[in-house]
TIPA-761616 format. One record per residue: x, y, z of N, C-alpha, C in turn. Coordinates in steps of 0.1 Angstrom, whole numbers, padded with zeros to 4 digits. Layout:
<atoms>
ATOM n_east n_north  n_up ca_east ca_north ca_up c_east c_north  c_up
ATOM      X       Y     Z       X        Y     Z      X       Y     Z
...
</atoms>
This chain:
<atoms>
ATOM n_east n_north  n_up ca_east ca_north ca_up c_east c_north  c_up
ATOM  -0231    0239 -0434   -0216     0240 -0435  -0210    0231 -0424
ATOM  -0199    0221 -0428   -0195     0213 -0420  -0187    0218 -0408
ATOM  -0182    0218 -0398   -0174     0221 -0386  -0165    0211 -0382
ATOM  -0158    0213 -0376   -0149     0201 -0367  -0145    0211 -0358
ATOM  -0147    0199 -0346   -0144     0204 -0334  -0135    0192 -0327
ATOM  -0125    0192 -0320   -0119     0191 -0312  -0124    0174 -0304
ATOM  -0119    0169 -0306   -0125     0153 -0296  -0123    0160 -0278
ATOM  -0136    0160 -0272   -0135     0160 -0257  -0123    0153 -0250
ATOM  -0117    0161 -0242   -0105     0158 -0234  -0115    0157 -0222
ATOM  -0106    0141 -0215   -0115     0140 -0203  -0106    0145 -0190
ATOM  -0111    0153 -0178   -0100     0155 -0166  -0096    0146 -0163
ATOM  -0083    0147 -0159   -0077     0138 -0147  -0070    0137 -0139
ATOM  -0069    0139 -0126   -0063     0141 -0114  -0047    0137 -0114
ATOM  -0044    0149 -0108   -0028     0148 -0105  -0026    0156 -0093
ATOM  -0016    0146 -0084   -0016     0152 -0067  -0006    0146 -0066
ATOM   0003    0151 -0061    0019     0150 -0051   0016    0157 -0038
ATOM   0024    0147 -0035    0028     0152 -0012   0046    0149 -0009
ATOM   0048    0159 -0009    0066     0160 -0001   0062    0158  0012
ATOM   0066    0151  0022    0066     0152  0031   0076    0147  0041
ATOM   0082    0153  0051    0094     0150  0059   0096    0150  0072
ATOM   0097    0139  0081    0096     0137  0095   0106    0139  0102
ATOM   0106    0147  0114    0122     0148  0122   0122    0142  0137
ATOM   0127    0143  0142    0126     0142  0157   0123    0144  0171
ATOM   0117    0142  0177    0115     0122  0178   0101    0126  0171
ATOM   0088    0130  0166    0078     0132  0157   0071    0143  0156
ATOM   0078    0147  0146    0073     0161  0146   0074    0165  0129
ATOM   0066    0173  0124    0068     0175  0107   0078    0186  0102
ATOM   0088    0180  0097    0096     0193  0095   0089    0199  0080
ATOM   0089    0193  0076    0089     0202  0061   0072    0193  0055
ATOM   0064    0198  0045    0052     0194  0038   0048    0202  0025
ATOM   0050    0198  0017    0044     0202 -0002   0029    0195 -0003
ATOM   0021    0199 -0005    0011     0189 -0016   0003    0197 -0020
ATOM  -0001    0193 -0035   -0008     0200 -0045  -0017    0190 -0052
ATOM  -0024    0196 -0057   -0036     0188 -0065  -0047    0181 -0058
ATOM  -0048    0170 -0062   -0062     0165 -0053  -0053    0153 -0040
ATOM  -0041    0152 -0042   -0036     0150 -0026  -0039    0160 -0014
ATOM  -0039    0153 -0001   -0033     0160  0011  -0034    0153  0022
ATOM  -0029    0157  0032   -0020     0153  0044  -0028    0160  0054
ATOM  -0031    0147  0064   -0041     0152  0080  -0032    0149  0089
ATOM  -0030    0158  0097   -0022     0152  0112  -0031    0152  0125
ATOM  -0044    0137  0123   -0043     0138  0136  -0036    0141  0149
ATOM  -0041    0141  0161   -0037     0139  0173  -0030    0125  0174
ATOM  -0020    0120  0178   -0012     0109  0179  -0007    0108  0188
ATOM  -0007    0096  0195   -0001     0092  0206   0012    0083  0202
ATOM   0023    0076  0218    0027     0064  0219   0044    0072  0208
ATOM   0043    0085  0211    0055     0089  0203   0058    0086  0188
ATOM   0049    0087  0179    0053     0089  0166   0039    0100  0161
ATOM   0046    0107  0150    0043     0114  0139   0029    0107  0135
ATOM   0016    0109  0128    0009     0104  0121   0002    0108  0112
ATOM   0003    0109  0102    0000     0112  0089  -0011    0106  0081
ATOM  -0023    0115  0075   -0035     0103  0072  -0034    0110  0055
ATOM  -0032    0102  0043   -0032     0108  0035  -0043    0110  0026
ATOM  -0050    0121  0018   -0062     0120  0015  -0066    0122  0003
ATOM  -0072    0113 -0011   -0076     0119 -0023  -0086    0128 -0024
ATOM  -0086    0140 -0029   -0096     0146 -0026  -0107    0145 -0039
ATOM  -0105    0137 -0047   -0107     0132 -0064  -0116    0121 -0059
ATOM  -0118    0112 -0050   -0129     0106 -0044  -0124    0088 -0054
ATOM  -0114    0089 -0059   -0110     0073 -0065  -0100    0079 -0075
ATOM  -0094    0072 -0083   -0087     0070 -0093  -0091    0060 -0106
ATOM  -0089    0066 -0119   -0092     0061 -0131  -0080    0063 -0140
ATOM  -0078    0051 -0152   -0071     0061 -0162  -0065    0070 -0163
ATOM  -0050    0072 -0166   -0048     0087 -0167  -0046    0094 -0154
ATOM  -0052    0090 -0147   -0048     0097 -0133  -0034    0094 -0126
ATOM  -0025    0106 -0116   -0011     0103 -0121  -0007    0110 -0104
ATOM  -0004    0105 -0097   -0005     0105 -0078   0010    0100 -0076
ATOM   0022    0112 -0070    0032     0107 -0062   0031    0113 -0049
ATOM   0038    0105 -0043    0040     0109 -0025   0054    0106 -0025
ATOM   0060    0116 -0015    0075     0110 -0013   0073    0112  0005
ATOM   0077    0104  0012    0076     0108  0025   0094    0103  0029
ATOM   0096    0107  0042    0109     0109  0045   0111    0111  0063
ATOM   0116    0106  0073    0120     0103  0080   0135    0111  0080
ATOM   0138    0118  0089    0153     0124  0093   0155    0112  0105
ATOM   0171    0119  0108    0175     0110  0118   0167    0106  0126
ATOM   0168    0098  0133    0160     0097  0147   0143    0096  0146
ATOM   0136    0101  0134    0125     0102  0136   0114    0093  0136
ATOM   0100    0092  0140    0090     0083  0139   0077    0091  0137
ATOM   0076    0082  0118    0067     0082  0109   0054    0070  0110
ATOM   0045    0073  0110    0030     0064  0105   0023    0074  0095
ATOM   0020    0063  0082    0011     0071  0072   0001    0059  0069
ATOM  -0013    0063  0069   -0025     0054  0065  -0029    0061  0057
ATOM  -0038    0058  0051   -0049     0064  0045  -0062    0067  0042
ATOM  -0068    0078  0048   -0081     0082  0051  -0093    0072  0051
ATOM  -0090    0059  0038   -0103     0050  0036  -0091    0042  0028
ATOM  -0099    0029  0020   -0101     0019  0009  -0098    0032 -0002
ATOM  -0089    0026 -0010   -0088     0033 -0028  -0090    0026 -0035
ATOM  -0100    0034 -0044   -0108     0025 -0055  -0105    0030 -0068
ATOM  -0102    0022 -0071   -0094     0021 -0091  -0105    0018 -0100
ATOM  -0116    0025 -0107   -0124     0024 -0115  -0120    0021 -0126
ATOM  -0128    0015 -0136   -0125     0013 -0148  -0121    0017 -0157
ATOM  -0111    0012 -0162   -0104     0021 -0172  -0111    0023 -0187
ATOM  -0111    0028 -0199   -0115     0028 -0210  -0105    0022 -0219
ATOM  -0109    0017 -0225   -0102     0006 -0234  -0093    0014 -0243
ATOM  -0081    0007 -0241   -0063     0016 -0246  -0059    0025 -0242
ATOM  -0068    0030 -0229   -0065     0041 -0224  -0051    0038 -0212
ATOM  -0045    0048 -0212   -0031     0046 -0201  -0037    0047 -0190
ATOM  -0027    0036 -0177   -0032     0031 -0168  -0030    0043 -0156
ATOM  -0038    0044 -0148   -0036     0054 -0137  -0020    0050 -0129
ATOM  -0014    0057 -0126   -0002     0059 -0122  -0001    0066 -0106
ATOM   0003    0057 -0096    0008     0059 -0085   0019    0053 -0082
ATOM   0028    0064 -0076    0042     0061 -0067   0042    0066 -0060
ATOM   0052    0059 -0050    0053     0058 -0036   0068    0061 -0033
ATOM   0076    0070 -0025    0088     0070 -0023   0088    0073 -0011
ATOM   0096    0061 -0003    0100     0065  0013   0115    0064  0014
ATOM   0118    0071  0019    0131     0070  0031   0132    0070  0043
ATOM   0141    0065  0049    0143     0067  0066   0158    0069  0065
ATOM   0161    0081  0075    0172     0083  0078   0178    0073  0091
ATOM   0188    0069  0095    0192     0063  0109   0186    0066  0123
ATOM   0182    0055  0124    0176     0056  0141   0160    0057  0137
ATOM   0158    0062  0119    0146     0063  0121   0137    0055  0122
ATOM   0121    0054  0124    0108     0040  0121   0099    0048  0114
ATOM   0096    0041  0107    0082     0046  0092   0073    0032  0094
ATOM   0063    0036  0093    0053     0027  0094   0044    0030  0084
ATOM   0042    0024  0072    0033     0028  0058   0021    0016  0055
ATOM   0009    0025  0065   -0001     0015  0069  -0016    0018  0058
ATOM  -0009    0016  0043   -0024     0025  0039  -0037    0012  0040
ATOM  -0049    0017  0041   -0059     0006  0040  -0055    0002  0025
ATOM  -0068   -0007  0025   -0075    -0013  0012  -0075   -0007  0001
ATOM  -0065   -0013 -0016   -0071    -0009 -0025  -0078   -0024 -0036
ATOM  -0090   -0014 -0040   -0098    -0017 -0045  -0102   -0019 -0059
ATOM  -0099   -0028 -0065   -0094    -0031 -0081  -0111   -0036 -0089
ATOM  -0115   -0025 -0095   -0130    -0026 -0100  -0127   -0033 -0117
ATOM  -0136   -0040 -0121   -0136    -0050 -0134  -0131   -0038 -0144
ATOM  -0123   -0044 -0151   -0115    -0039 -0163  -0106   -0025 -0157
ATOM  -0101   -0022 -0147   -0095    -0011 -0141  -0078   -0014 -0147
ATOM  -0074   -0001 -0142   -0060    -0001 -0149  -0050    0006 -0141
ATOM  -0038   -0001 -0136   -0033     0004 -0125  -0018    0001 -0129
ATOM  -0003    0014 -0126    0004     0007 -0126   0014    0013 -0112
ATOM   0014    0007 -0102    0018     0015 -0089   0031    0009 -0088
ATOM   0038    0017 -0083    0053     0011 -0076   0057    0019 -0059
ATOM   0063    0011 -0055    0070     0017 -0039   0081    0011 -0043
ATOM   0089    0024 -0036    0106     0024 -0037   0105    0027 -0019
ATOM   0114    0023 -0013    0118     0023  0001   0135    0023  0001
ATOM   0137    0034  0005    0154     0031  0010   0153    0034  0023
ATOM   0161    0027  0029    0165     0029  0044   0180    0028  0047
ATOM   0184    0038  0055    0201     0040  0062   0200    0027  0071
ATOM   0211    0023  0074    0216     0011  0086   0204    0004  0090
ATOM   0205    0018  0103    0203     0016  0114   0186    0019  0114
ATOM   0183    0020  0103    0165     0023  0100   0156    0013  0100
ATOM   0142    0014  0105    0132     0005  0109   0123    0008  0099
ATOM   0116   -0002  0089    0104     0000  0082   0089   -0012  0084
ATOM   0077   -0006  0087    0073    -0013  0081   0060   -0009  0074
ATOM   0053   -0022  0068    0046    -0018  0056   0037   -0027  0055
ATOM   0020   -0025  0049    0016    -0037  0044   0009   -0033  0034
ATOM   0005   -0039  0023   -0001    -0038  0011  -0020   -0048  0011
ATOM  -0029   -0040  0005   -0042    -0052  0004  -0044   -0049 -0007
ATOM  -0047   -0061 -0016   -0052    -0055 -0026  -0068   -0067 -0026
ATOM  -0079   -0058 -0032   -0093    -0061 -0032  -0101   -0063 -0049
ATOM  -0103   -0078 -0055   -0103    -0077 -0065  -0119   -0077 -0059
ATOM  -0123   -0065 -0065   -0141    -0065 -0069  -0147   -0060 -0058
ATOM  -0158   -0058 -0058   -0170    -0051 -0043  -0177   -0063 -0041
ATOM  -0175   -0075 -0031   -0186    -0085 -0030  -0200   -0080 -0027
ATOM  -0202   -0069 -0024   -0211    -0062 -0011  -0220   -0062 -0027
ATOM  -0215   -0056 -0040   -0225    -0054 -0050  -0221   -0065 -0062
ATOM  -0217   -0079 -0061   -0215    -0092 -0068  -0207   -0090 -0081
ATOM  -0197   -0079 -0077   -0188    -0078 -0085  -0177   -0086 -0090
ATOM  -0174   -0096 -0098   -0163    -0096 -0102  -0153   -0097 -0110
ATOM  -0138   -0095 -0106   -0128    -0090 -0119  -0128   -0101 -0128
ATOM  -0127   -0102 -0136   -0127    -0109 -0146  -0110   -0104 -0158
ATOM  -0114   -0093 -0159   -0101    -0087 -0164  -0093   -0071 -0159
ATOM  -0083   -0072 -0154   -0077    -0057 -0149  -0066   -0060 -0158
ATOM  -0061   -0045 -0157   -0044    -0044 -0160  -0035   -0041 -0149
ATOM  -0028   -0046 -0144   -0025    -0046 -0127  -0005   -0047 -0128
ATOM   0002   -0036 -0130    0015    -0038 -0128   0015   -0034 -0114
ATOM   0018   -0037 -0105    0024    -0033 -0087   0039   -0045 -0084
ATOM   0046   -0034 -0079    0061    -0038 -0080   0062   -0028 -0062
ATOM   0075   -0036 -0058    0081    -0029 -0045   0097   -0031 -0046
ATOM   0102   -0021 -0043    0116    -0021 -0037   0123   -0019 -0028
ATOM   0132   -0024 -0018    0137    -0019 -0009   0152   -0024 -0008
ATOM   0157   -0011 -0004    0170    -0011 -0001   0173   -0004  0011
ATOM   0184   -0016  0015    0193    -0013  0032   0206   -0007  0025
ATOM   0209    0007  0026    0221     0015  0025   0228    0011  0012
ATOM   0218    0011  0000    0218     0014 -0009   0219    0000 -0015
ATOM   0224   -0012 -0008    0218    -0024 -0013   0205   -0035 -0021
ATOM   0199   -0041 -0029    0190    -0043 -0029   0185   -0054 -0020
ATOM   0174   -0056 -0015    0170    -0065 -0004   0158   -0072 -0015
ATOM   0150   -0065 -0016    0139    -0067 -0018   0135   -0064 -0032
ATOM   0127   -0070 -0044    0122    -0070 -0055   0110   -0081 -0056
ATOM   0093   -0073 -0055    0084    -0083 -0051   0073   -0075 -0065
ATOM   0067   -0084 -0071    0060    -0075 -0081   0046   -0087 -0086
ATOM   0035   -0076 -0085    0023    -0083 -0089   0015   -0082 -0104
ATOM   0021   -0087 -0115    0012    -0084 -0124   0007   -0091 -0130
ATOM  -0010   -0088 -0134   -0022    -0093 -0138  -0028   -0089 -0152
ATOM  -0028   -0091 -0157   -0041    -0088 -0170  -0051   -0093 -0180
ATOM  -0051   -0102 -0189   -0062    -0106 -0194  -0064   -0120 -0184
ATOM  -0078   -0121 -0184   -0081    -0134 -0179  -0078   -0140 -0164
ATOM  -0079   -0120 -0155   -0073    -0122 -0140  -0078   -0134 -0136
ATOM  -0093   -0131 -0137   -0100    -0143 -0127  -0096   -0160 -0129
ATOM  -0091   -0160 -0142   -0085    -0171 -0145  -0075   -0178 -0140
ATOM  -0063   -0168 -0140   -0050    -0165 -0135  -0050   -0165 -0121
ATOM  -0060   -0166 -0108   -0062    -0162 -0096  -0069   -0176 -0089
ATOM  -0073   -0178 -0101   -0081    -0195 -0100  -0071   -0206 -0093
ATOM  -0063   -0203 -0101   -0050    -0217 -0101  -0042   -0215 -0086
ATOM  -0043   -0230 -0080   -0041    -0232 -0067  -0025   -0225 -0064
ATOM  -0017   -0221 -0075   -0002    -0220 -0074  -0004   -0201 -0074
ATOM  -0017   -0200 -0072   -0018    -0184 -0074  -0028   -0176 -0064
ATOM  -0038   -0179 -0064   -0048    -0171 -0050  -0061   -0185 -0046
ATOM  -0054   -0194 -0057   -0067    -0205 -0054  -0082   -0194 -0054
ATOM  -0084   -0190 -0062   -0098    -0186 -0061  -0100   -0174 -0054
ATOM  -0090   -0170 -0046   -0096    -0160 -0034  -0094   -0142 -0045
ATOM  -0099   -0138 -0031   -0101    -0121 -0041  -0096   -0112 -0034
ATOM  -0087   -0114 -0021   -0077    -0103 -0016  -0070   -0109 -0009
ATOM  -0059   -0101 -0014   -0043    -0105 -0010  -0036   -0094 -0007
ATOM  -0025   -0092  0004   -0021    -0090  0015  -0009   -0092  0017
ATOM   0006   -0079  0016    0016    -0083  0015   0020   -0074  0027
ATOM   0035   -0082  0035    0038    -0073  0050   0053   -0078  0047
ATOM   0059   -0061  0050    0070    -0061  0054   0081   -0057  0064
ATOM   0087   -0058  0071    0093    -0055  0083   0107   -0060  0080
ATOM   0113   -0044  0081    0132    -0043  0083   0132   -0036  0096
ATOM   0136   -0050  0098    0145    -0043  0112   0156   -0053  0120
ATOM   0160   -0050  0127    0174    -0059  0136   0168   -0072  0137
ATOM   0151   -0068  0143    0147    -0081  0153   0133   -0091  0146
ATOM   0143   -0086  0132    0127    -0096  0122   0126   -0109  0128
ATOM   0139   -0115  0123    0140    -0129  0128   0131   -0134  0137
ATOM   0132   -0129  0152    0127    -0128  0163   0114   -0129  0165
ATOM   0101   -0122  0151    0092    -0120  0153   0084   -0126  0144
ATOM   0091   -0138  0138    0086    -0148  0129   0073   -0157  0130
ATOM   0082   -0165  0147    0071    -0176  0151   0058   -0168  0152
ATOM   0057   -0154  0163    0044    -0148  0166   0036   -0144  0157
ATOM   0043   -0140  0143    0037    -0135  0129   0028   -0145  0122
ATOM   0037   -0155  0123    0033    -0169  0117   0019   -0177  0123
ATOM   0021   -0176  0138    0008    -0181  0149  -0002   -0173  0146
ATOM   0000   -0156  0145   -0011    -0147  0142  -0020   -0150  0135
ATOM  -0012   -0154  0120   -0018    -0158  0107  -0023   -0170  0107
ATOM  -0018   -0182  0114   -0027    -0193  0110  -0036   -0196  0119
ATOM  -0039   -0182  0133   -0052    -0184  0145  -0064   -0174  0131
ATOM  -0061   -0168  0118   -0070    -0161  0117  -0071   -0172  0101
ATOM  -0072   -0186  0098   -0075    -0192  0091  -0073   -0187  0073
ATOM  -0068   -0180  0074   -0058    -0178  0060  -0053   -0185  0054
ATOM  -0049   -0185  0039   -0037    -0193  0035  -0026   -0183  0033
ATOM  -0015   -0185  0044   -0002    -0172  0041   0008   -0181  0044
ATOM   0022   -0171  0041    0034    -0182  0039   0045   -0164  0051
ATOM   0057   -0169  0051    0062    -0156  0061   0078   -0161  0064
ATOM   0084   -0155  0059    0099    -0161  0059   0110   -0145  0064
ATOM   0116   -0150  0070    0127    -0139  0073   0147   -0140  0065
ATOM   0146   -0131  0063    0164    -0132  0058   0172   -0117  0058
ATOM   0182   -0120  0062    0187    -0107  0063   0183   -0098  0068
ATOM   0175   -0093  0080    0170    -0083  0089   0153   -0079  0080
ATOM   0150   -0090  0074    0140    -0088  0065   0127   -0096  0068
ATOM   0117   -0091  0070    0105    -0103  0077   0098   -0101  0064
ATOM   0090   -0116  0058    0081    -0109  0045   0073   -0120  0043
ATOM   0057   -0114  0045    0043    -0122  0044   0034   -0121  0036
ATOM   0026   -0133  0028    0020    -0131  0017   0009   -0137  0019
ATOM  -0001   -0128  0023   -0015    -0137  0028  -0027   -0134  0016
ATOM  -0037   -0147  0013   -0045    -0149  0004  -0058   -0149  0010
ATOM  -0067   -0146  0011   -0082    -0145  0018  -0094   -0142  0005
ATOM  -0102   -0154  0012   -0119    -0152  0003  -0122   -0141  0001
ATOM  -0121   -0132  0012   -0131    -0115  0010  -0121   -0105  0021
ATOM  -0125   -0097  0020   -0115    -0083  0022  -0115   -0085  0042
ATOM  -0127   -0090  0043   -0132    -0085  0056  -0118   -0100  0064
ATOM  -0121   -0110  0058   -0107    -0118  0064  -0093   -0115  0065
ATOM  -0092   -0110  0056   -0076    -0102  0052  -0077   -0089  0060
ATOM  -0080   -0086  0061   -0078    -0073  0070  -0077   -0078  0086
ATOM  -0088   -0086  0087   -0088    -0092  0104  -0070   -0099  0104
ATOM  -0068   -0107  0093   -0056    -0111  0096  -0043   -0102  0099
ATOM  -0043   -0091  0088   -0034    -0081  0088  -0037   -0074  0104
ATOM  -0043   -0072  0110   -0047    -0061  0120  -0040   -0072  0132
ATOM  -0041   -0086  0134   -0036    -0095  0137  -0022   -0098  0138
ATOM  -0013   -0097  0124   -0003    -0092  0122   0007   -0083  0124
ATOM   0002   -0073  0122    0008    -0058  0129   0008   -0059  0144
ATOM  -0002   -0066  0152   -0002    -0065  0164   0014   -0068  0172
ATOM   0016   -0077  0164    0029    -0087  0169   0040   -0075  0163
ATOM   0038   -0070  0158    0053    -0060  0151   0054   -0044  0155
ATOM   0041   -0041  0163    0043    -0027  0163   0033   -0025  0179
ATOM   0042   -0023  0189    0035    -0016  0203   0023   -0009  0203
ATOM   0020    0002  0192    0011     0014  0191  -0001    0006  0187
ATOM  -0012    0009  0186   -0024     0009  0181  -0022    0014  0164
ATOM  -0032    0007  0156   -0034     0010  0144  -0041    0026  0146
ATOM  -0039    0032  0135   -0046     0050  0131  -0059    0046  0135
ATOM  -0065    0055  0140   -0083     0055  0145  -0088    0053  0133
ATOM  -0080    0058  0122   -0095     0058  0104  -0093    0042  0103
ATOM  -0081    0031  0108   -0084     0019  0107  -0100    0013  0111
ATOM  -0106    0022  0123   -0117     0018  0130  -0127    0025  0119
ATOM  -0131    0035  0118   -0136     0039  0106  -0150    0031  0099
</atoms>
């Protein structure tokens, strides 16, 4: 006698984090559910620090991750993240794993949204966005890696699906619209000298605040003492750098380089890790 049964449904991870910083660093409020969550080291140098954690061990397919973090007046925010995020392969027509990002800062406040490395594995499928608003008188900053392939096991992308987009707005203005998308024939598309010339991680930094301008030339020296190809332009209280590197392990030295010049404190200890 014939049967039918049901086509296998595969799991897939779904995690949100509310979270909200007051003054001068302290957590006022925290939500998270699913395979998110939120570590508060010990932190020095007066700010808040937040390490955020998948407890799902990567992201595939179908998998569907928001964070909203939030700064009150006055306050000081740092969020990294626990390791490298790794985007595994997707199945063919299957919907792309989904992460967003929402920050605010209230006036007076500083956020610092320092996640490591993510990690984009052959045929993976990703479509992430960051929204940033900031009041006036608010300080942000931010950097992005992205890691095409594991050199360590001679991986690489050849094809992803890659939408990543950012936004930011000063008191409801748009400043910023910066967006990365890739798909058939990455490695192809990454080849061409008007695009990564060949390289496999790329590296995006941003910094609002009063005294971007100011912190141009040192940004700029940082980056070309660590033999990169990056570019770094300021406008409007807006600093914004776009570095290209052979392998992850250069891009990171340069970013760590980077940040030095824009932020007094030490990088999160899981940086050392």
């Amino acid at each position: 006698m014939d049967q039918s049964y049901p086509a296998p449904t595969h799991q897939r991870s779904k995690g949100t984090i509310h979270l909200t910083a007051q003054a001068p660093a302290r957590l006022h409020t925290l939500h998270q559910s699913g395979c998110l969550r939120a570590l508060f080291p010990r932190a020095e140098h007066g700010t808040l620090e937040a390490v955020l954690l998948n407890t799902a061990g990567g992201i595939t397919d179908g998998d569907i991750l928001a964070t909203s973090l939030h700064g009150r007046e006055g306050a000081a925010l740092t969020i990294t993240t626990a390791a490298a995020e790794r985007i595994y392969r997707a199945r063919p027509g299957a919907a792309p794993a989904q992460l967003n990002v929402r920050i605010s800062a209230a006036a007076h406040a500083r956020l610092a949204y320092l996640p490591q490395e993510t990690i984009l594995f052959d045929q993976s499928a990703l479509h992430r966005t960051l929204r940033i608003d900031l009041d006036t008188n608010a300080t942000y900053l931010g950097v992005e890696m992205l890691v095409l392939g594991r050199a360590a096991s001679g991986e690489t992308v050849q094809h992803t699906r890659l939408h990543d987009s950012v936004q930011l707005r000063r008191a409801g203005h748009l400043l910023l619209h910066d967006a990365i998308i890739l798909g058939e024939n990455t490695a192809q598309t990454l080849a061409g000298p008007a695009t990564a010339a060949g390289a496999t991680a790329i590296g995006s930094l941003i910094y609002a605040a009063p005294d971007a301008a100011s912190r141009l030339t040192a940004l700029r020296a940082a980056l070309h003492a660590h033999q990169v190809s990056a570019g770094a332009t300021t406008r409007n209280d807006l600093l914004l750098a776009r570095i290209v590197a052979p392998n992850s392990q250069r891009l990171r030295a340069a970013i760590r380089a980077a940040l030095a010049t824009l932020r007094e404190a030490p990088l999160p200890r899981v940086w050392n890790c």
